[in-house]
TIGURO-340761 format. One record per residue (C-alpha): residue number from 1; residue in three letters; x, y, z. Coordinates in nm, 3 decimals, padded with zeros to 5 digits. Example, Ala and Ser with C-alpha at 12.3 -4.5 7.8 and 13.67 -1.06 7.14 Angstrom:
BEGIN
ATOM  nr  rest  x  y  z
ATOM  1  Ala  01.230  -00.450  00.780
ATOM  2  Ser  01.367  -00.106  00.714
***
This chain:
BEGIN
ATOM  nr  rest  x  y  z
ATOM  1  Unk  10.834  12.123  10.043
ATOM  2  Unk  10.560  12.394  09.964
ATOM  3  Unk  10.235  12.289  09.848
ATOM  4  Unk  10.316  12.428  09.526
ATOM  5  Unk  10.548  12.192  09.444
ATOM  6  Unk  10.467  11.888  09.632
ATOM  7  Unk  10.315  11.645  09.356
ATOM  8  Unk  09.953  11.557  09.407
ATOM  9  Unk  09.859  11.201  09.519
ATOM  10  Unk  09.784  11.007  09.235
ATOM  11  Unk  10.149  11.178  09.071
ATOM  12  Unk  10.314  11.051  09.378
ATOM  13  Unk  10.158  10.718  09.407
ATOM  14  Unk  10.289  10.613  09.050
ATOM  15  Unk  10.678  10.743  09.082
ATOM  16  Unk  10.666  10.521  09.478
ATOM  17  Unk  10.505  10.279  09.307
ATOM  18  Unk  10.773  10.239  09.002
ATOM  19  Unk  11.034  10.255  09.285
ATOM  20  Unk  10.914  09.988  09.487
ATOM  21  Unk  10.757  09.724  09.199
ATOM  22  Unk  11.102  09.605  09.109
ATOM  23  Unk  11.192  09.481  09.419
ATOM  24  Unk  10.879  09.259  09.416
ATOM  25  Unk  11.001  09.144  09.077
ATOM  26  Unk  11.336  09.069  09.258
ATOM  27  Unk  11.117  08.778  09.400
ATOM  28  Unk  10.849  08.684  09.130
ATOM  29  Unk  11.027  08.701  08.808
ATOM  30  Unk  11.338  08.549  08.931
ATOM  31  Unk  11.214  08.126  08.989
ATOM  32  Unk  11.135  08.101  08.670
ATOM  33  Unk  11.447  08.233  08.532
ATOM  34  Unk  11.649  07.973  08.782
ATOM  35  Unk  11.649  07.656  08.555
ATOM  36  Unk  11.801  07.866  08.260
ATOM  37  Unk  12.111  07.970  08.517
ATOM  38  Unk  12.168  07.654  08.624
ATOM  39  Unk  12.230  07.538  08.295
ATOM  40  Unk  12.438  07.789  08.198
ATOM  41  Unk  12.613  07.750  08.461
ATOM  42  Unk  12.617  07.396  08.499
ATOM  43  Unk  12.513  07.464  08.896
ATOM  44  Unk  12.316  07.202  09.029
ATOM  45  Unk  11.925  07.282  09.074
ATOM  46  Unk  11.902  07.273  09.445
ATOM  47  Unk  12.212  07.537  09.500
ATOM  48  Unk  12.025  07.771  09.217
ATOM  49  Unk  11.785  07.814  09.518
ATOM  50  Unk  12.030  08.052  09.689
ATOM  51  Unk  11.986  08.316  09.405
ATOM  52  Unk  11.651  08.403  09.550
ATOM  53  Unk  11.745  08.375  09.871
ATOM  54  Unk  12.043  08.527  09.904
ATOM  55  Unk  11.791  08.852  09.759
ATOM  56  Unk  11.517  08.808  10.014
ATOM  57  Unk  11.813  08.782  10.285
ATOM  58  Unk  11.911  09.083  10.212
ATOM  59  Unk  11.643  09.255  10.159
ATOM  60  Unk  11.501  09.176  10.490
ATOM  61  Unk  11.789  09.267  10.666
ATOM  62  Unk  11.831  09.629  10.454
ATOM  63  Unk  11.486  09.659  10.531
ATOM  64  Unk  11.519  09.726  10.965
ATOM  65  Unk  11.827  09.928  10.886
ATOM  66  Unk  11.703  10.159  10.615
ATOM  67  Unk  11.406  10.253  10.810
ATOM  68  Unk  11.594  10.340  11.106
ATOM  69  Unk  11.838  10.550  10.907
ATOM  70  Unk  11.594  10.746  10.782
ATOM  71  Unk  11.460  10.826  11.112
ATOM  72  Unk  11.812  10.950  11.194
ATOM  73  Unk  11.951  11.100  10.853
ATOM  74  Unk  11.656  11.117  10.691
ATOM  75  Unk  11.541  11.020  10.344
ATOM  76  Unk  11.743  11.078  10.072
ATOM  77  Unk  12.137  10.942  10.213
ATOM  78  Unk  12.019  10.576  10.310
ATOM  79  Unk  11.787  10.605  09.949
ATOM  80  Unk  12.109  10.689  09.734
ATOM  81  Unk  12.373  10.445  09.929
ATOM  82  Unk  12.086  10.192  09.824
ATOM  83  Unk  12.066  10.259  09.475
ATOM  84  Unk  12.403  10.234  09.432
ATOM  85  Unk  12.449  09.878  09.554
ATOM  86  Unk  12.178  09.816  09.343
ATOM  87  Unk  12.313  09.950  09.036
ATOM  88  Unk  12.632  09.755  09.147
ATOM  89  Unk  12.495  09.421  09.210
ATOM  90  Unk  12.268  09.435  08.881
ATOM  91  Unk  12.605  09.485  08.669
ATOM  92  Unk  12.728  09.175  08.840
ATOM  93  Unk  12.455  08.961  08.800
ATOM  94  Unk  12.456  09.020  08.401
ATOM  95  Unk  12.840  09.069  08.338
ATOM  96  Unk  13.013  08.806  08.539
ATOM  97  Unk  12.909  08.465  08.458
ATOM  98  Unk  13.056  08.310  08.765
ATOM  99  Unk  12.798  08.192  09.018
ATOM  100  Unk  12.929  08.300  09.326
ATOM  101  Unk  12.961  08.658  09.145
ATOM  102  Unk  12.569  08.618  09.086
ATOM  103  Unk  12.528  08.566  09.415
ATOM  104  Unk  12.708  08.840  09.537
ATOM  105  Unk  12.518  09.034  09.297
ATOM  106  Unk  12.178  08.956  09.369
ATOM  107  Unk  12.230  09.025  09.778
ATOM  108  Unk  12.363  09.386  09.660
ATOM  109  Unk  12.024  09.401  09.469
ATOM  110  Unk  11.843  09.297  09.778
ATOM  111  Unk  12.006  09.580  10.001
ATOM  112  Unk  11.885  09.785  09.714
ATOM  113  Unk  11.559  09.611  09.729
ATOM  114  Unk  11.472  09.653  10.117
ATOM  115  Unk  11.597  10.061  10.059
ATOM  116  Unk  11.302  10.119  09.832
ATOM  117  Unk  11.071  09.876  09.980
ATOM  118  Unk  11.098  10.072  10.309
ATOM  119  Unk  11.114  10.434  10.260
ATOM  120  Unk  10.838  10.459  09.933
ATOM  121  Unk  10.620  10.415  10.219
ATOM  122  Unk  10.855  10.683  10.430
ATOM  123  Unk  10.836  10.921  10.128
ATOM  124  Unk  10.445  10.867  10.131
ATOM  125  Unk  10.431  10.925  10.484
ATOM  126  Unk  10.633  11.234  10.541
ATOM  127  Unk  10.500  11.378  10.179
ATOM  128  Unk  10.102  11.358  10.309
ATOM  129  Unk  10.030  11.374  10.678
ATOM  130  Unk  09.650  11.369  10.612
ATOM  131  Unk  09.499  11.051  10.604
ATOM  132  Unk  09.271  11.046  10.288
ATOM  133  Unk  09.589  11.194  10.058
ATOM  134  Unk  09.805  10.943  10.204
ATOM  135  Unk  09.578  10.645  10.206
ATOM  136  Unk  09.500  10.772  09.817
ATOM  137  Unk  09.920  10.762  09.774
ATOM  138  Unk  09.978  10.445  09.938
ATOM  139  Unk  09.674  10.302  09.746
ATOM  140  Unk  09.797  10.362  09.428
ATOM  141  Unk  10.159  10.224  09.497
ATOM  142  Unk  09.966  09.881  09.526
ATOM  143  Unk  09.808  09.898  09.241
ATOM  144  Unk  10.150  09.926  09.064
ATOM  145  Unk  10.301  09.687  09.252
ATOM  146  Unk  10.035  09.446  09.222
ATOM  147  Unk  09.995  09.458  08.845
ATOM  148  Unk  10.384  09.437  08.824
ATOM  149  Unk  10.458  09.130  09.047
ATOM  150  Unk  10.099  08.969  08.914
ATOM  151  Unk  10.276  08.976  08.604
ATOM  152  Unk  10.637  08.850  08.719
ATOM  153  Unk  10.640  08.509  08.630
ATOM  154  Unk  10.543  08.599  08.286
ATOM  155  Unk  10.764  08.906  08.247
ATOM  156  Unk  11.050  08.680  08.407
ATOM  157  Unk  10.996  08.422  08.136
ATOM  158  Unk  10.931  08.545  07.808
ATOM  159  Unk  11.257  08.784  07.905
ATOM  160  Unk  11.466  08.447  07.965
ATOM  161  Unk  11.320  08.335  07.652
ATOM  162  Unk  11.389  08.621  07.442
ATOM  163  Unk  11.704  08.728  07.604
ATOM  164  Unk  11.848  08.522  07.890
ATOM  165  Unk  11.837  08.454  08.290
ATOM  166  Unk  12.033  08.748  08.313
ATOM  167  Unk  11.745  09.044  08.191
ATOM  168  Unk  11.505  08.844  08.445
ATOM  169  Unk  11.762  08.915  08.720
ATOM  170  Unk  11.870  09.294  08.622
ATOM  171  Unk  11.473  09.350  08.672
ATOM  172  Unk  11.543  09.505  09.074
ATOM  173  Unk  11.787  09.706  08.916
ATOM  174  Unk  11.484  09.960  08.721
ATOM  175  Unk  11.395  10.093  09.097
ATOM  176  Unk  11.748  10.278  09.021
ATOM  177  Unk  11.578  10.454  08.728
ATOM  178  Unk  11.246  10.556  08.929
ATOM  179  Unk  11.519  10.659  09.189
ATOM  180  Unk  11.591  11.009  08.986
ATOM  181  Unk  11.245  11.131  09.049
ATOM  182  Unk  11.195  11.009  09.353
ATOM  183  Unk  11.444  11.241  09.562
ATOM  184  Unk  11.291  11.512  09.368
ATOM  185  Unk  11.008  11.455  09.549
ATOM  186  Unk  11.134  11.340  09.840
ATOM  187  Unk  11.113  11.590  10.162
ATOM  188  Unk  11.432  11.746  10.290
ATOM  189  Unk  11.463  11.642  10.689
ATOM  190  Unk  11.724  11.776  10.928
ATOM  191  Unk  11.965  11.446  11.058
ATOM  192  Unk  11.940  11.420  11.394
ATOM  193  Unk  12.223  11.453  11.631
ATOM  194  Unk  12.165  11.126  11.781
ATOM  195  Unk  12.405  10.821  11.668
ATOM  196  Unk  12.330  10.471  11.536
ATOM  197  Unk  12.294  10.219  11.792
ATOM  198  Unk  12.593  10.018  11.583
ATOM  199  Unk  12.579  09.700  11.838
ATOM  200  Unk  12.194  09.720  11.817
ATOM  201  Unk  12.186  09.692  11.456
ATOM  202  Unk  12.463  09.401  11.432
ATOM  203  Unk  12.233  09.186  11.690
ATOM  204  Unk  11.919  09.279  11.522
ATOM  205  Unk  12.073  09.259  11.173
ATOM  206  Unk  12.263  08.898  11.256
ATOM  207  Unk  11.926  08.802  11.400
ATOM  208  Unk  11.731  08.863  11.047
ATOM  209  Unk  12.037  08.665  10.896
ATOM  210  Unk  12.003  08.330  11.071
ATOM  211  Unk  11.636  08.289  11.054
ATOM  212  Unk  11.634  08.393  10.743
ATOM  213  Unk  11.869  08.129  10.670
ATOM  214  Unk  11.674  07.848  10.874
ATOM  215  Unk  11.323  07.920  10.690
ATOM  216  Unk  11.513  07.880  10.371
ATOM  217  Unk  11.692  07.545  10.478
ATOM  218  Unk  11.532  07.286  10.300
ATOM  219  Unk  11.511  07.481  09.956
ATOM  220  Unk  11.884  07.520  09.976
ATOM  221  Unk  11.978  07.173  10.113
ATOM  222  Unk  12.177  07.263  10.420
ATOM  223  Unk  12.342  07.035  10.621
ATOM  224  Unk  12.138  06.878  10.956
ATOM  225  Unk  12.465  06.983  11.147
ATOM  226  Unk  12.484  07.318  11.024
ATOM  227  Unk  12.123  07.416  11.077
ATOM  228  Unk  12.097  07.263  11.403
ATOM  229  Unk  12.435  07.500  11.437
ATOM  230  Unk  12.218  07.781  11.331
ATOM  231  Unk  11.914  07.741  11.506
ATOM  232  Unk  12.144  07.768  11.827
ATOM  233  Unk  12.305  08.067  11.679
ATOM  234  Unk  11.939  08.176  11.588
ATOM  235  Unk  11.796  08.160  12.003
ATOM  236  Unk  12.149  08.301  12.150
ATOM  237  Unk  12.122  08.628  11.910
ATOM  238  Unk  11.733  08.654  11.969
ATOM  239  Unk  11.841  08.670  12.400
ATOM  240  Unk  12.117  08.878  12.332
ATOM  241  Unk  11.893  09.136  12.140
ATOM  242  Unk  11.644  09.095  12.386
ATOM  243  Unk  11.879  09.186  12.679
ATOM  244  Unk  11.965  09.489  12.430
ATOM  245  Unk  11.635  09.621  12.344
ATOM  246  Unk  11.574  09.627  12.781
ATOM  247  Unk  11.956  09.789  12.853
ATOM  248  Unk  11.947  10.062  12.535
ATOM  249  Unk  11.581  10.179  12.492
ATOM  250  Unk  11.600  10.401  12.217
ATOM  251  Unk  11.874  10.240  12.029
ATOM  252  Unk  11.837  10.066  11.673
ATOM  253  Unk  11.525  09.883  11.763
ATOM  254  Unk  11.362  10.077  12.007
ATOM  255  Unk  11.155  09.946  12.314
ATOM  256  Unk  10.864  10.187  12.194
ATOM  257  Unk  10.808  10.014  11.876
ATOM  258  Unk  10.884  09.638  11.985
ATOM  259  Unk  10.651  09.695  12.273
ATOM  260  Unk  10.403  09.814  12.167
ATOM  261  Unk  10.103  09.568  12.159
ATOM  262  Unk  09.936  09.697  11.932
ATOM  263  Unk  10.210  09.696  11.673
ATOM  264  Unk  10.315  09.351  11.748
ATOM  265  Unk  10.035  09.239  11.678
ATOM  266  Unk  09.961  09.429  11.346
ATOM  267  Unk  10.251  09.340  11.254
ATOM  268  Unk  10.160  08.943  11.289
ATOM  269  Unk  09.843  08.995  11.093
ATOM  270  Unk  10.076  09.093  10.793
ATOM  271  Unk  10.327  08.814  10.852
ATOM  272  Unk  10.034  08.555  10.814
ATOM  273  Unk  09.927  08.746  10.487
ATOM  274  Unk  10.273  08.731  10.300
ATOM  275  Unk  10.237  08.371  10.436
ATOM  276  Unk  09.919  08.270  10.256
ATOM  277  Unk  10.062  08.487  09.938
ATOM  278  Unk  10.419  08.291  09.885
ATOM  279  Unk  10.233  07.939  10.000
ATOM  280  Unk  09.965  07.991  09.668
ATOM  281  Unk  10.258  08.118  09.452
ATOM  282  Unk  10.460  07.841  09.557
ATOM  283  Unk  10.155  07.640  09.508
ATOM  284  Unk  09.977  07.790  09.165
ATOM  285  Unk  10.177  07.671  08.910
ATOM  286  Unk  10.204  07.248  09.032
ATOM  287  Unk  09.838  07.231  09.119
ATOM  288  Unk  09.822  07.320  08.718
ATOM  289  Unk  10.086  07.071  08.600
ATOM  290  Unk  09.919  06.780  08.779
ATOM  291  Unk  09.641  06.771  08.470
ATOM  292  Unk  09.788  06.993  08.209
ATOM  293  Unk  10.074  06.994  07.988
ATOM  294  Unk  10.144  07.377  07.983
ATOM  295  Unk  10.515  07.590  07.933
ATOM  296  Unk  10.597  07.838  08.185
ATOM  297  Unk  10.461  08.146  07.946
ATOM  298  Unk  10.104  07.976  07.958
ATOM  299  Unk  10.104  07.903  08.321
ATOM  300  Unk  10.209  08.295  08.354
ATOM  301  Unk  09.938  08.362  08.116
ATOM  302  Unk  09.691  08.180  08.318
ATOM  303  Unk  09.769  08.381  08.652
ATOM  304  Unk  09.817  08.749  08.487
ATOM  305  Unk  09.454  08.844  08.605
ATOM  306  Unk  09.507  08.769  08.938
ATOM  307  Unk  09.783  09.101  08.897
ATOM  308  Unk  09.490  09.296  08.746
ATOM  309  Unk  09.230  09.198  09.041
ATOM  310  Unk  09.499  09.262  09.324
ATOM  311  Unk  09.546  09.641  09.133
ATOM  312  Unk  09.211  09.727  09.170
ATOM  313  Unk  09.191  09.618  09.534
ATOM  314  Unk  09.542  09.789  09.651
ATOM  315  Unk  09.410  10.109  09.429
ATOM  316  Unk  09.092  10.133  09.653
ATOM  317  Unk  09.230  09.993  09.967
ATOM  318  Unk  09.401  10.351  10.113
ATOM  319  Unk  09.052  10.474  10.067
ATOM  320  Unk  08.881  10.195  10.237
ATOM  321  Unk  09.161  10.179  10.473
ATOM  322  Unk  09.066  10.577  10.592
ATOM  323  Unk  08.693  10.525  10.537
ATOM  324  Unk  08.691  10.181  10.786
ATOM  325  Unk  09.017  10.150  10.931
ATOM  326  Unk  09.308  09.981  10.864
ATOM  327  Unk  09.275  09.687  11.124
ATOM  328  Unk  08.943  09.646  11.027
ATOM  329  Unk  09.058  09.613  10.681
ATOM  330  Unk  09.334  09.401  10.753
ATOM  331  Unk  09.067  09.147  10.919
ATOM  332  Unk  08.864  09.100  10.636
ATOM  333  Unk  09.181  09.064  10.389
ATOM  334  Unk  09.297  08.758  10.647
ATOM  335  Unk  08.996  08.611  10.583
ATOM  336  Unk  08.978  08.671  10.201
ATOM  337  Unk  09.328  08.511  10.190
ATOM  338  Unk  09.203  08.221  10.412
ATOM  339  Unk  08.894  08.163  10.171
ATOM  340  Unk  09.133  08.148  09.903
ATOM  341  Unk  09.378  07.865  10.044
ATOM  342  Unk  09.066  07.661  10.116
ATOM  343  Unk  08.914  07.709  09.775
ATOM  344  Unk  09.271  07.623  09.633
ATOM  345  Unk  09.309  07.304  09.853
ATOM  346  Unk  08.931  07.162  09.739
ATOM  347  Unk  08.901  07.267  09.365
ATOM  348  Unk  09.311  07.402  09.278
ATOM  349  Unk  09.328  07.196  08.975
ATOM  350  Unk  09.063  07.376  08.810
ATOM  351  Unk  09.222  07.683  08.683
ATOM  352  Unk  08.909  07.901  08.694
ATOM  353  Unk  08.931  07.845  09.067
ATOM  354  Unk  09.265  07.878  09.127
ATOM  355  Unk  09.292  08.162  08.944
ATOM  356  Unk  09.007  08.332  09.146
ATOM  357  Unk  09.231  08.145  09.492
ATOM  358  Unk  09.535  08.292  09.379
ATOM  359  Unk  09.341  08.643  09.332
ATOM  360  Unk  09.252  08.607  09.727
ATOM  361  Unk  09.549  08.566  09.874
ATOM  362  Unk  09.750  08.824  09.631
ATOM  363  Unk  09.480  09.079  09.671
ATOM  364  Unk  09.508  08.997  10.117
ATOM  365  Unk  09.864  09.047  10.059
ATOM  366  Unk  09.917  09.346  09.858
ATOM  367  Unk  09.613  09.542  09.986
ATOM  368  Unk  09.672  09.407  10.346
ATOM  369  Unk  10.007  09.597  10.274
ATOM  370  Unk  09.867  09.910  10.186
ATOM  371  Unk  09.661  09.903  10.506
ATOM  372  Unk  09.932  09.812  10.718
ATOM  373  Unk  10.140  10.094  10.615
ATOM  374  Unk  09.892  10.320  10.640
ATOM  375  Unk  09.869  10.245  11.040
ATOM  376  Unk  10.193  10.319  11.077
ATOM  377  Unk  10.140  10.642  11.162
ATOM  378  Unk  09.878  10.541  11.429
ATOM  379  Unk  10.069  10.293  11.605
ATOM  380  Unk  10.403  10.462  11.676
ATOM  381  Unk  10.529  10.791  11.762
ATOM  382  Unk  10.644  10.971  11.457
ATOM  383  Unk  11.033  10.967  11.557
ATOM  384  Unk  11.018  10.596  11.508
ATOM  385  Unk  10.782  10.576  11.184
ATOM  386  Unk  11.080  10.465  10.961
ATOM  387  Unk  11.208  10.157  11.155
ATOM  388  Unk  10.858  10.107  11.216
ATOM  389  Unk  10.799  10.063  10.861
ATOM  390  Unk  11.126  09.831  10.859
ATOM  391  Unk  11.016  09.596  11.115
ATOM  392  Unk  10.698  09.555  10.896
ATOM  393  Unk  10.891  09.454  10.601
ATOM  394  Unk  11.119  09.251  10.822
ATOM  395  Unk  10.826  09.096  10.976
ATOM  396  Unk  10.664  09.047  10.647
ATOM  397  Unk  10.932  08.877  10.444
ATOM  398  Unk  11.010  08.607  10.775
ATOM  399  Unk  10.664  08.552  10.723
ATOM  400  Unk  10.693  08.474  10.320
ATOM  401  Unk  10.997  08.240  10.366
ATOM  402  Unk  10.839  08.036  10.672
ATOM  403  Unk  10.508  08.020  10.468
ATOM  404  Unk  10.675  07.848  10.129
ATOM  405  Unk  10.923  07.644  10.347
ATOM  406  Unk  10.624  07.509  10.527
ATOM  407  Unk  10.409  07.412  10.224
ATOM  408  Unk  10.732  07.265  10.072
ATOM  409  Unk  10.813  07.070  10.427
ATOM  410  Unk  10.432  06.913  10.446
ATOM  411  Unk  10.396  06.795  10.082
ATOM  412  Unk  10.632  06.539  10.136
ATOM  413  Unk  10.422  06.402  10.399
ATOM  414  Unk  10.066  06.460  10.277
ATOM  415  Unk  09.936  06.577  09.943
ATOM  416  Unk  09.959  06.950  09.765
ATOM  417  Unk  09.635  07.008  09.859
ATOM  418  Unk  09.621  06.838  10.191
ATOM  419  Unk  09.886  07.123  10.258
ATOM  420  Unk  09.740  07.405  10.172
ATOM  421  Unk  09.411  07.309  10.350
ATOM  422  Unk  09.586  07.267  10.663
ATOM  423  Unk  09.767  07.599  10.630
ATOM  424  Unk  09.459  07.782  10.578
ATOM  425  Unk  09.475  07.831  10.939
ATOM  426  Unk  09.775  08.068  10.917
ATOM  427  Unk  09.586  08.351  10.788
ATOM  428  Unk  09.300  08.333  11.017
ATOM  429  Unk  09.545  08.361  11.321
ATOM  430  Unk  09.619  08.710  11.184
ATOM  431  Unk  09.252  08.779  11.188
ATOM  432  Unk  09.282  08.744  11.542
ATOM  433  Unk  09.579  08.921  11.629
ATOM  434  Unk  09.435  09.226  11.383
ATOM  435  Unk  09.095  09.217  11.581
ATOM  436  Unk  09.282  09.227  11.928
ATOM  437  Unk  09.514  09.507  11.813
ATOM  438  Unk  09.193  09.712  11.670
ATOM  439  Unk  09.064  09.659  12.035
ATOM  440  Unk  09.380  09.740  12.202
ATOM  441  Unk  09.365  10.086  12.008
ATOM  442  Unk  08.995  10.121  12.061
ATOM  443  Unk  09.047  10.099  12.445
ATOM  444  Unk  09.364  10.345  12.411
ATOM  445  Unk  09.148  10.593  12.314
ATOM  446  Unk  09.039  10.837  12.516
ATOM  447  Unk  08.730  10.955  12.506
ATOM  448  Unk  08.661  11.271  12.360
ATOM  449  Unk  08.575  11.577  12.609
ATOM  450  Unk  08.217  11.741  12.584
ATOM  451  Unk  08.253  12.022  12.282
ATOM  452  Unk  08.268  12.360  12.392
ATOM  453  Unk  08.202  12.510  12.084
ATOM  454  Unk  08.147  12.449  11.745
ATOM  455  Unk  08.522  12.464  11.661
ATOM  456  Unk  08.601  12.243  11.968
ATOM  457  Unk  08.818  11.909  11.789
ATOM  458  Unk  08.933  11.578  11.962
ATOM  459  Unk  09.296  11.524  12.030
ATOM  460  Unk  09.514  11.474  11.720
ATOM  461  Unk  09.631  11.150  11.894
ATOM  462  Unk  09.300  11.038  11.982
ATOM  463  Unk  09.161  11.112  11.675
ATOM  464  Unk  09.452  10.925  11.499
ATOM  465  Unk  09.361  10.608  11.739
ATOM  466  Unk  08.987  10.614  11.608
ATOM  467  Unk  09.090  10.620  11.206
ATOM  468  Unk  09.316  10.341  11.277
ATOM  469  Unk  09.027  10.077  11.386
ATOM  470  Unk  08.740  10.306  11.220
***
């Protein structure tokens, strides 16, 4: 794409941005749209549970493989095989009032979900390889996405109100629209000749399945017996696709990303992020209802400005993210989310401070995001951006579903707030792992030779090693 027609960074940011908000919404708008099913469907409240997490299943699991198809095949086939599951799981979540058929649906939607959640961030990439464009690209997608899933829970409600369960569940199916422009945009790439490591991706992909099942246990009411089942299932897949990884090194999850230190660890700082986010939206709204009598549009109401403060943050954070470096960046948001489970756990029932708690740990999230992504390119070798980028989002949404299972777990054993005090601690052990990785990079780089001249530059690689810890 010539730089004629490649759109300018703002353009781009908006049309990645209003490809990847709806599958955020697949996850925000959709609780509050779950009591409304169930009674339409007369399905019991604790098996409604699967509806979201039969989505975040999937969307985990579409997540690893989209990114490493795109390495392969490049953009545009694993972006339009998405959509269309999308567009066919949305048309069975609102025509076939059958709950098993929602089901289906909505894990459709999430393979659809994890496609666009994924490669926006590949388009980004491979659209602007220098690092102020990009950062300003990747920036702007979290403003979107940040006003839009701020917003969920009220969007999801007044449309269940208005119309039904069903328009709060056809929301993932709008990244199908933003789609159209998006391969417009999207850079042409020659497939590779290499092949898809097929038993790779079933290990890997199996894997994702079973703990994502586990973390979402309890909300679903599984069986002791069938978990413990799992959990066994769970360790014999993780050795088997560790004995994988060592025998094929450049198959579907390739030894150069998964070890890679530095990565790793990155990629922990932004599993204890999504963490602290789902543990304060699982939180939010019950720390309310213990001394107010509100409905579910005021409690939405109530929390729309934490969207609005987590825009501003992801808007500026691709710039921050270039000017200071995204580990650095990443540190402080781990301790901004940290600072906002504490202030939640002491003074949550106020809603001026919860609001400004809930801001935290949406704004660590989303703009931890941004930064995250934009070290991508910093981290790894280029032919393995795209799974990279999967792993993140793998890595992330484990980290979502362990973080709400958790808080759920403790409060049976201690209080709301007793809960979220004591998992305060999760973000801050990303601050560590996102200071060690910064240092890891730091001592990577080589320092740079004596100039010779006045045009004399440091090594691309080197000087890609200094942005990423500033």
């Amino acid at each position: 794409m010539s730089d004629q027609t490649r759109p300018g960074a703002l353009s781009a940011g908006l049309v990645l941005g209003a490809f990847l908000a709806p599958s955020a919404l697949g996850m925000s708008a959709t609780p509050i749209a779950l009591p409304a099913l169930g009674d339409s469907l007369s399905v019991a409240s604790g098996a409604t549970a699967w509806v979201l997490a039969g989505y975040t299943l999937t969307l985990s699991v579409a997540s690893a493989l989209a990114g490493r198809l795109a390495d392969i095949r490049g953009l545009r086939m694993p972006i339009v095989t998405g959509m269309v599951l999308l567009l066919a799981g949305t048309v069975l979540v609102v025509a076939v009032p059958w709950f098993p058929a929602v089901i289906a649906g909505r894990m459709l939607q999430g393979i659809g979900g994890g496609v666009a959640a994924v490669l926006s961030f590949g388009v980004a990439n491979r659209l602007f390889t220098e690092p102020r464009e990009r950062g300003r690209t990747i920036g702007t997608m979290g403003a979107v996405v940040g006003i839009v899933s701020g917003g969920g829970a009220l969007l999801g409600g007044a449309l269940t109100d208005l119309i039904g369960w069903q328009a709060a569940l056809a929301l993932p199916g709008l990244s199908a629209l933003a789609a159209i422009r998006v391969l417009r945009i999207a850079p042409a790439t020659q497939p590779r000749a290499e092949r898809l490591d097929a038993r790779g991706a079933v290990l890997c992909l199996a894997l994702a399945a079973a703990l994502a099942v586990l973390l979402q246990a309890r909300t679903t009411h599984l069986k002791e017996s069938l978990v413990l089942v799992l959990a066994v299932l769970a360790v014999a897949l993780a050795a088997a696709t560790v004995w994988h990884v060592r025998r094929v090194p450049e198959g579907f999850l390739p030894r150069l990303v998964v070890s890679n230190s530095r990565f790793v660890l990155a990629a922990v700082a932004g599993f204890t992020l999504f963490a602290g986010y789902l543990i304060i939206q699982f939180a939010a709204p019950r720390l309310i209802l213990m001394d107010h009598d509100l409905s579910v549009t005021q409690i939405g109401l109530i929390l729309l400005p934490t969207g609005v403060v987590s825009a501003i943050l992801s808007r500026t954070a691709g710039g921050l993210a270039h000017k200071v470096g995204p580990l650095r960046l990443v540190t402080a948001l781990t301790v901004l989310s940290a600072a906002g489970l504490l202030l939640a756990a002491l003074a949550g029932r106020q809603p001026v401070a919860l609001v400004i708690a809930v801001a935290a740990c949406v704004s660590g999230f989303s703009a931890g995001q941004v930064a995250l992504m934009a070290a991508v390119p910093h981290l790894v070798d280029s032919s393995v951006h795209g799974v990279a980028a999967g792993v993140f989002q793998l890595v992330f949404i484990t980290g979502g579903s362990l973080g709400s299972a958790a808080v759920g777990g403790m409060v049976g054993a201690m209080s709301l707030s007793t809960a979220i005090g004591v998992l305060a601690v999760v973000p801050l052990v990303g601050m560590v792992a996102a200071v060690a990785s910064a240092l890891m990079v730091k001592r990577q780089t080589p320092a740079p030779a004596p100039a010779a001249g006045p045009a004399a530059r440091p090594a691309v690689g080197a000087e890609n090693a200094a942005r990423a810890t500033g």
